[in-house]
TORKOL-4160 file (C-alpha; in steps of 0.2 Angstrom, whole numbers, padded with zeros to 4 digits, m for minus):
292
<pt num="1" X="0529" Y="0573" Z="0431"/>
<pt num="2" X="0533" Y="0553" Z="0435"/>
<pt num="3" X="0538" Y="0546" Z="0417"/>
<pt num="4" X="0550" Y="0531" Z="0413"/>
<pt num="5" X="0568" Y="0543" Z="0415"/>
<pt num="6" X="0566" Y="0549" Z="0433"/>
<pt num="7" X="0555" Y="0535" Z="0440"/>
<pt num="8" X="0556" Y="0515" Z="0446"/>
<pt num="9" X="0542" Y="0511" Z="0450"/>
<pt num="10" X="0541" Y="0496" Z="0465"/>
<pt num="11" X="0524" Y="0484" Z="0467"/>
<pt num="12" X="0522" Y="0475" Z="0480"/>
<pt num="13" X="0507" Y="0461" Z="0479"/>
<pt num="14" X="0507" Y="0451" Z="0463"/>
<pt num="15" X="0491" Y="0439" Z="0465"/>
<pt num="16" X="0475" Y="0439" Z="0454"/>
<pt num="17" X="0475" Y="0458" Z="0451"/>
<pt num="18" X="0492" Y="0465" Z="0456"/>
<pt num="19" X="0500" Y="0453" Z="0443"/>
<pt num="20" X="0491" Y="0463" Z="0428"/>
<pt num="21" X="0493" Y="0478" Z="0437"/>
<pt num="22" X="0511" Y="0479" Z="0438"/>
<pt num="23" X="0509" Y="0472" Z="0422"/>
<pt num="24" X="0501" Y="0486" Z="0413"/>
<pt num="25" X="0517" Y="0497" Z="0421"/>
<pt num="26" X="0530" Y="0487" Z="0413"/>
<pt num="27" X="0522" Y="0488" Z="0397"/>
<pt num="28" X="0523" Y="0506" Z="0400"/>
<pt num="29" X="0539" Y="0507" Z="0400"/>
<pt num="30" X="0543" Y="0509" Z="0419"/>
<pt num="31" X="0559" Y="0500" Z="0427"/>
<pt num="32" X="0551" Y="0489" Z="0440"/>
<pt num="33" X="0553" Y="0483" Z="0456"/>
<pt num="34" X="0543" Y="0470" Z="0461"/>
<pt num="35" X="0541" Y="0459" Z="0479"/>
<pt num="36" X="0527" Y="0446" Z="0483"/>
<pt num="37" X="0526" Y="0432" Z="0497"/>
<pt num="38" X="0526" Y="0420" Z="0483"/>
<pt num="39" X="0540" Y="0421" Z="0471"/>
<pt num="40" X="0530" Y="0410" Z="0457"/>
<pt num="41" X="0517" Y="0423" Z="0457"/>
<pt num="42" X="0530" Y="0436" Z="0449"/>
<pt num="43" X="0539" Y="0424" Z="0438"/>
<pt num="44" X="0528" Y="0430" Z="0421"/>
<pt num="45" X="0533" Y="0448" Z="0426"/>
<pt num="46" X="0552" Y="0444" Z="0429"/>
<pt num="47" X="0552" Y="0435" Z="0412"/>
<pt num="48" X="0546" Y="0453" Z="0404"/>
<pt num="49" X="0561" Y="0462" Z="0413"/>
<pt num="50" X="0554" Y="0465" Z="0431"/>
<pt num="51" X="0567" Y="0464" Z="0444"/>
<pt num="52" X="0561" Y="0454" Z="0457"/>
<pt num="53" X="0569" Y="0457" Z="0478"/>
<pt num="54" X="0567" Y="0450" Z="0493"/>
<pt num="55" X="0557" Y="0462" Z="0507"/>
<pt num="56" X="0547" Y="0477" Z="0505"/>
<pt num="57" X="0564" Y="0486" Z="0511"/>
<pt num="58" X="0573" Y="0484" Z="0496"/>
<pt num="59" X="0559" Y="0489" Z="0485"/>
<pt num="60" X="0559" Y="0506" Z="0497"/>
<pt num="61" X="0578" Y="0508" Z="0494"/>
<pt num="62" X="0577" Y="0505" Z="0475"/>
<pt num="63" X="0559" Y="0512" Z="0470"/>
<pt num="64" X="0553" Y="0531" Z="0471"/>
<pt num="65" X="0532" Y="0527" Z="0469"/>
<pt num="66" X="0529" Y="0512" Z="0476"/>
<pt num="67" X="0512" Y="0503" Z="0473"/>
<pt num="68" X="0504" Y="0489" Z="0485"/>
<pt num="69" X="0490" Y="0477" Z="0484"/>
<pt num="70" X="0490" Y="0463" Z="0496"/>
<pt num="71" X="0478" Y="0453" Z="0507"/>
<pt num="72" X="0474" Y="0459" Z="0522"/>
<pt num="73" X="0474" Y="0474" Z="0535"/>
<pt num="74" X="0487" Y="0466" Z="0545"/>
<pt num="75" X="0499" Y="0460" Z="0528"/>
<pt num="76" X="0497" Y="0481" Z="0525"/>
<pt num="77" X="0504" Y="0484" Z="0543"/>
<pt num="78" X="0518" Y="0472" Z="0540"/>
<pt num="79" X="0524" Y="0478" Z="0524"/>
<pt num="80" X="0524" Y="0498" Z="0529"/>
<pt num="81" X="0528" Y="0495" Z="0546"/>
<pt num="82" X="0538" Y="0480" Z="0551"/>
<pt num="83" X="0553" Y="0479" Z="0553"/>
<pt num="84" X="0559" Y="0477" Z="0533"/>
<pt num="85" X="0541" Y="0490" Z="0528"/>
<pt num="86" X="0543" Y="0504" Z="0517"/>
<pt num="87" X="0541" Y="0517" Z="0530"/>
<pt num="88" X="0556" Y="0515" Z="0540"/>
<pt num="89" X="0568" Y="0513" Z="0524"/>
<pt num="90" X="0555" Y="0523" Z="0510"/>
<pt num="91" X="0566" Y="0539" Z="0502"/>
<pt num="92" X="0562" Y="0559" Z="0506"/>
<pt num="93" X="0553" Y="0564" Z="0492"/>
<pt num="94" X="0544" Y="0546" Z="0488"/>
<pt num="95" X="0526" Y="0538" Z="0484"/>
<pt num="96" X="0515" Y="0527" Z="0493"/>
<pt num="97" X="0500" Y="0520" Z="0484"/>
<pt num="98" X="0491" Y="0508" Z="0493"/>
<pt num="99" X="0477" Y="0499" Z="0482"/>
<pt num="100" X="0473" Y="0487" Z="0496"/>
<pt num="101" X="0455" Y="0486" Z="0502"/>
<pt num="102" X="0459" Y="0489" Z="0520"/>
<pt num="103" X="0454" Y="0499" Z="0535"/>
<pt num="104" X="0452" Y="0518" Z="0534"/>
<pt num="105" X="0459" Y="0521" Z="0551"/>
<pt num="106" X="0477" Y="0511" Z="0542"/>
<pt num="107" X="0475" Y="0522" Z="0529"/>
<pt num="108" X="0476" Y="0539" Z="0540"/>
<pt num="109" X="0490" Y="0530" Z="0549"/>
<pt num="110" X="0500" Y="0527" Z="0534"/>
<pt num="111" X="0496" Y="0544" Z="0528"/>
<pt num="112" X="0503" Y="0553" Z="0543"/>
<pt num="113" X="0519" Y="0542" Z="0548"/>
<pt num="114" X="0523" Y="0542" Z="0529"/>
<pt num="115" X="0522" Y="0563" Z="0529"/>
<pt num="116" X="0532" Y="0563" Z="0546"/>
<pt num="117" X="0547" Y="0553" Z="0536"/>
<pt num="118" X="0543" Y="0567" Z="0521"/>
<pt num="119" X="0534" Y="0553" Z="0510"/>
<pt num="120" X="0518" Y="0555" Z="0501"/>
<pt num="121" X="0505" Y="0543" Z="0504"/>
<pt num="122" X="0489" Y="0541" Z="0496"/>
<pt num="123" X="0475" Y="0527" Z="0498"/>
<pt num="124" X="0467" Y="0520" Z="0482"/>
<pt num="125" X="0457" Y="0505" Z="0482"/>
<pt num="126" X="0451" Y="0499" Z="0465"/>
<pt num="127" X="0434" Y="0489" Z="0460"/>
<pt num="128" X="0435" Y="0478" Z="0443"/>
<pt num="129" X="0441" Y="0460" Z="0450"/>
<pt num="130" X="0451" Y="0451" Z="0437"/>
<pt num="131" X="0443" Y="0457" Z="0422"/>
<pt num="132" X="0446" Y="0475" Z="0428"/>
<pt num="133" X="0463" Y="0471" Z="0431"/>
<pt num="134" X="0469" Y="0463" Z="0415"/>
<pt num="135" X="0459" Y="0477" Z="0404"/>
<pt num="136" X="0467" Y="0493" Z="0415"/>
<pt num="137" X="0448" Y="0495" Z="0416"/>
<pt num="138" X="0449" Y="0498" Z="0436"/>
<pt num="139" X="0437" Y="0510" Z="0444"/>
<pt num="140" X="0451" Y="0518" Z="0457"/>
<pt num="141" X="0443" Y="0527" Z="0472"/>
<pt num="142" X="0457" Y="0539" Z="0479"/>
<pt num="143" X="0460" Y="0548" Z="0499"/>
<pt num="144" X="0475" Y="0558" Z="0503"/>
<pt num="145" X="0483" Y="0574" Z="0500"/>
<pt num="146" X="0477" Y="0582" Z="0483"/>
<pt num="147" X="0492" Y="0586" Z="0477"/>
<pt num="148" X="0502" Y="0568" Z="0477"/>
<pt num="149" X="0484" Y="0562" Z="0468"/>
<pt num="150" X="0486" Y="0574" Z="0453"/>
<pt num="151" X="0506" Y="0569" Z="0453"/>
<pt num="152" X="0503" Y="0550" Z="0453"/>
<pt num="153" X="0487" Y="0551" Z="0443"/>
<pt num="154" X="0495" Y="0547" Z="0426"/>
<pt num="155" X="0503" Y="0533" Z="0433"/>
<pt num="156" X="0485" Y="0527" Z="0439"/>
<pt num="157" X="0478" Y="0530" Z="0423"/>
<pt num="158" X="0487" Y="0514" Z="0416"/>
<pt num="159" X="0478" Y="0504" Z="0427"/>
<pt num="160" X="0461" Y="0511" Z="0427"/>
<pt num="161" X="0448" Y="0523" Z="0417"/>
<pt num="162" X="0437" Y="0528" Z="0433"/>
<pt num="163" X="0450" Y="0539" Z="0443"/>
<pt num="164" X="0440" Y="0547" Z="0457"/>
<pt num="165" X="0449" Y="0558" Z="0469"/>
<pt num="166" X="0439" Y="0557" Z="0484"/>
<pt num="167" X="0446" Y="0569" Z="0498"/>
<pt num="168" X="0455" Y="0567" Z="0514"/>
<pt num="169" X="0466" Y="0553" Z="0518"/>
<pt num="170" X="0457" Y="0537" Z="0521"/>
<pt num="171" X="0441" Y="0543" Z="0508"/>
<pt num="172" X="0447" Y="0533" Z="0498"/>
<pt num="173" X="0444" Y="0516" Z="0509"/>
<pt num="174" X="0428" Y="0523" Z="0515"/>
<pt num="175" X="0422" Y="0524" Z="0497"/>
<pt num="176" X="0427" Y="0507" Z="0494"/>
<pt num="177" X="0419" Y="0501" Z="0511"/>
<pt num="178" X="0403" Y="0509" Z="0499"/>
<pt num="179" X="0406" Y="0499" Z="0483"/>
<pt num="180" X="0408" Y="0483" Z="0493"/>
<pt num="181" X="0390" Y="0486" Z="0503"/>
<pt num="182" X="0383" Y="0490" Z="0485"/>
<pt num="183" X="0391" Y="0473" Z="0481"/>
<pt num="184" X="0384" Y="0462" Z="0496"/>
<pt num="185" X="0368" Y="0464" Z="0493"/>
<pt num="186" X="0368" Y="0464" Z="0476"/>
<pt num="187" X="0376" Y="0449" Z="0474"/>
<pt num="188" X="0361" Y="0439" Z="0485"/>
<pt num="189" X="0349" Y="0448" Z="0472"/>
<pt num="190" X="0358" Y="0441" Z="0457"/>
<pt num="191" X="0361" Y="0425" Z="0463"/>
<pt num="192" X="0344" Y="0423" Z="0469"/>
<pt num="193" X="0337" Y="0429" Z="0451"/>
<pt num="194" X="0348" Y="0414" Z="0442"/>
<pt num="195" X="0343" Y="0401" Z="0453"/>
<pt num="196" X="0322" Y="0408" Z="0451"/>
<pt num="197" X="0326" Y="0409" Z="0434"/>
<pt num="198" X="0332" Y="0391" Z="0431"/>
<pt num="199" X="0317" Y="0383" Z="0445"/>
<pt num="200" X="0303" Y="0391" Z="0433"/>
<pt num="201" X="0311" Y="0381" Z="0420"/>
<pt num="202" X="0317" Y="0396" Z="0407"/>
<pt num="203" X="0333" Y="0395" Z="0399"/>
<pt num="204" X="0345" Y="0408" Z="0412"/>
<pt num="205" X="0355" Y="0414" Z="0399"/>
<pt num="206" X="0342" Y="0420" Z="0389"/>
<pt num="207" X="0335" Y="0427" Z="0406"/>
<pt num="208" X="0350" Y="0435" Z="0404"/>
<pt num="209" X="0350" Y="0444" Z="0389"/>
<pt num="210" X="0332" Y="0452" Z="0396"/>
<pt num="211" X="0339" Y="0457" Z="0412"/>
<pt num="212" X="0355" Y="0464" Z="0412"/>
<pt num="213" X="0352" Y="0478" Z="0400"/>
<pt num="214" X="0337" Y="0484" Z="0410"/>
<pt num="215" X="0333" Y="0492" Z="0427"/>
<pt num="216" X="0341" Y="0476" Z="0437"/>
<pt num="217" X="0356" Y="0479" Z="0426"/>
<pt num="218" X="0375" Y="0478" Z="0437"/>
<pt num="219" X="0392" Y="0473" Z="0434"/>
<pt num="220" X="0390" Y="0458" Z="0444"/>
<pt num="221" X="0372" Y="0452" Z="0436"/>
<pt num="222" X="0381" Y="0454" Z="0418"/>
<pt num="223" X="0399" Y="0447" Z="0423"/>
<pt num="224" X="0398" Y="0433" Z="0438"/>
<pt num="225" X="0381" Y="0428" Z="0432"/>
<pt num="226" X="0390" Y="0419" Z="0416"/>
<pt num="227" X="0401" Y="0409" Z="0429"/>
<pt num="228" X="0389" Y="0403" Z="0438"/>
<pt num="229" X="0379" Y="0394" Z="0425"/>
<pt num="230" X="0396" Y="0390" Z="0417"/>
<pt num="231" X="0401" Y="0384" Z="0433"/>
<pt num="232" X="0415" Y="0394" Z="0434"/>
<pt num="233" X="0420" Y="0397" Z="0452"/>
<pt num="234" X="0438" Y="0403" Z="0449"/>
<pt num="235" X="0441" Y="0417" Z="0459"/>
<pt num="236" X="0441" Y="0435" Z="0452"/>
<pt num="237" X="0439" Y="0441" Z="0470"/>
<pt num="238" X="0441" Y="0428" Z="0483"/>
<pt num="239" X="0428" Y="0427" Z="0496"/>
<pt num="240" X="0439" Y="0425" Z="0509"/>
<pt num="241" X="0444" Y="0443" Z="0503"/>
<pt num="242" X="0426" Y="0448" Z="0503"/>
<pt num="243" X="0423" Y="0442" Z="0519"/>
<pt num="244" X="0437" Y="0455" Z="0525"/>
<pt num="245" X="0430" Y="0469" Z="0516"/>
<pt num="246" X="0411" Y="0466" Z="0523"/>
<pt num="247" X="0420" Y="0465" Z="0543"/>
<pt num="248" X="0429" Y="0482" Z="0541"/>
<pt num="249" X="0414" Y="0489" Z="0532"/>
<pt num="250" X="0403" Y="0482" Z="0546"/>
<pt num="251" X="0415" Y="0488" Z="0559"/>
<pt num="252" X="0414" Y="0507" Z="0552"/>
<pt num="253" X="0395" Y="0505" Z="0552"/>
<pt num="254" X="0396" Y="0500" Z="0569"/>
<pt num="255" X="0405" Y="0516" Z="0573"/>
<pt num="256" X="0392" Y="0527" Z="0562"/>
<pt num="257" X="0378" Y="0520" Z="0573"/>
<pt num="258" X="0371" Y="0514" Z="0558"/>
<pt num="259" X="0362" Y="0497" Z="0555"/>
<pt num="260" X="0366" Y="0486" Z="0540"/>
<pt num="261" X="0354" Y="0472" Z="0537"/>
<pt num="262" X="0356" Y="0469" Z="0519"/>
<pt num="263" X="0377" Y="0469" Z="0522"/>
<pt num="264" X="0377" Y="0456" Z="0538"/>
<pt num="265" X="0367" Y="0444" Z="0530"/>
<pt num="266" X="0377" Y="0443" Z="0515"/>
<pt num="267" X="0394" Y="0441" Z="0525"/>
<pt num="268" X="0384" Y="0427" Z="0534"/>
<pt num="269" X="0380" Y="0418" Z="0519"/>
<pt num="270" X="0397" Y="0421" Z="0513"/>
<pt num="271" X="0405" Y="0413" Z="0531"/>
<pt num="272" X="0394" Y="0399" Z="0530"/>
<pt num="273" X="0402" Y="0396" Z="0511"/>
<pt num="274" X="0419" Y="0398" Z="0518"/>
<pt num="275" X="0416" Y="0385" Z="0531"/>
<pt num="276" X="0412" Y="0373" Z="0518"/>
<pt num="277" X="0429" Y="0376" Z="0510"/>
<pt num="278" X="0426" Y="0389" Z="0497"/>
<pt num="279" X="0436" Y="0404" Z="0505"/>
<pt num="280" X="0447" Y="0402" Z="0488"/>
<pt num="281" X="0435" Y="0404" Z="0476"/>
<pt num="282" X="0427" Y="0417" Z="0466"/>
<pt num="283" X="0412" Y="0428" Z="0475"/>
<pt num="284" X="0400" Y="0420" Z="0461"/>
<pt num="285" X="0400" Y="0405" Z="0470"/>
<pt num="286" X="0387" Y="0412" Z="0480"/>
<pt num="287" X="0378" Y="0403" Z="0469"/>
<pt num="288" X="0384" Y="0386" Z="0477"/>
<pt num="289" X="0372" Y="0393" Z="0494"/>
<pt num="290" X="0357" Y="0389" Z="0485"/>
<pt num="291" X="0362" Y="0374" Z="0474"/>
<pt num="292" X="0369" Y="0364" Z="0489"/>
């Protein structure tokens, strides 16, 4: 059992979400470890006692469960597999939990390099945005070996209240390729309602108060919609992050044979927003596609 005498806990990934996320750790009472591109990003958590190094290696040397939430699939392959990544220098006997969206195929691939070295590995991407994040509210979606879920799941349960475990290795980053097709077309569907709403002249908040508590009721429809009529666009997921998610998802579709209309319109609608410099805003700013 992981608990504050026998484990330090490294985080590697302190944006938006991995900020609170380590966070919620510290306030636990687990000695952390923490690395990030952008020292600034950590300086809040190394004022509450975090110890902050400089590569992924030393947080492999010092840490024995080591958490990571970055970007990209290609900033996951450079932190577990370059030269300073946690798998050539992670202990016998240690924890790998990425919470990075990324590929399922990565995820295997961690998995089974990781268990050749005698590390446990698990995939377990989280939905909630910012608001998730800062409330340890995350829905955590989990792939890997049952048996480093169950030891690492009351870690996880500070971060989040939904813990599924979802099966193999990389489950847990197909399920999340689910929750972010869900998303796309979801997001089209609540933005186009707002903009309806306020071209028929009602008031959209109000609209609101109807809507979100019936059958068109959705996390996004109840949370983003406020930001848009606020005009909000601060990120709680970047698009540019979305974008990624929708390619990998539309990659694995590929494979499956399988069409998805509703999820390749929305990335294009997203790409065309990126273009028009708004990859480093929230995804509510969906909104801006009609309003512009």
């Amino acid at each position: 059992m992981h608990n504050p005498d026998n484990t330090v806990i490294g985080f590697i990934g302190t944006g938006v979400m991995g900020k609170s996320m380590a966070g919620h750790l510290l306030d636990a009472g687990y000695p952390l470890v923490i690395y990030s591109r952008t020292k600034e990003k950590a300086n809040e958590l190394i004022e509450k006692g975090a110890e902050w190094v400089e590569t992924p290696k030393e947080v492999a040397i010092k840490a024995n469960v080591i958490f990571t939430i970055v970007g990209y699939p290609v900033d996951v392959e450079e932190v577990y597999f370059g030269e300073n990544g946690l798998i050539p220098h992670g202990r016998e006997g240690s924890y790998l939990i990425d919470m990075t969206t990324s590929a399922p195929s990565l995820a295997v691939k961690i998995y089974e390099e990781a268990k050749r070295r005698g590390i446990q590995s698990i995939d377990a991407p989280v939905s909630g945005g910012d608001v998730g994040a800062r409330e340890a509210k995350l829905s955590i979606m989990v792939g890997g070996e049952k048996e480093a879920f169950e030891a690492v799941s009351p870690l996880l349960q500070h971060l989040g209240t939904n813990i599924v475990y979802q099966g193999k290795p990389g489950a847990g980053q197909h399920t999340k390729m689910c929750n972010q097709i869900a998303i796309a077309s979801n997001m089209i569907g609540v933005c186009e309602a707002v903009i309806y709403a306020e071209n028929a002249g009602l008031d959209p908040e109000t609209v609101l108060k109807s809507i979100t508590t019936g059958a068109a009721g959705s996390w996004s429809l109840s949370n983003l919609a406020p930001r848009m009529l606020k005009g909000n666009f601060e990120p709680g997921f970047y698009i540019k992050h979305f974008i990624k998610d929708m390619k990998i998802a539309l990659d694995e579709a590929e494979r499956m044979d399988m069409p998805v209309p509703g999820l390749a319109l929305a990335k294009s609608l997203y790409e065309q927003l990126a273009e028009n410099g708004e990859e480093d805003s929230g995804t509510q700013a969906l909104y801006k596609y009609w309003k512009n």
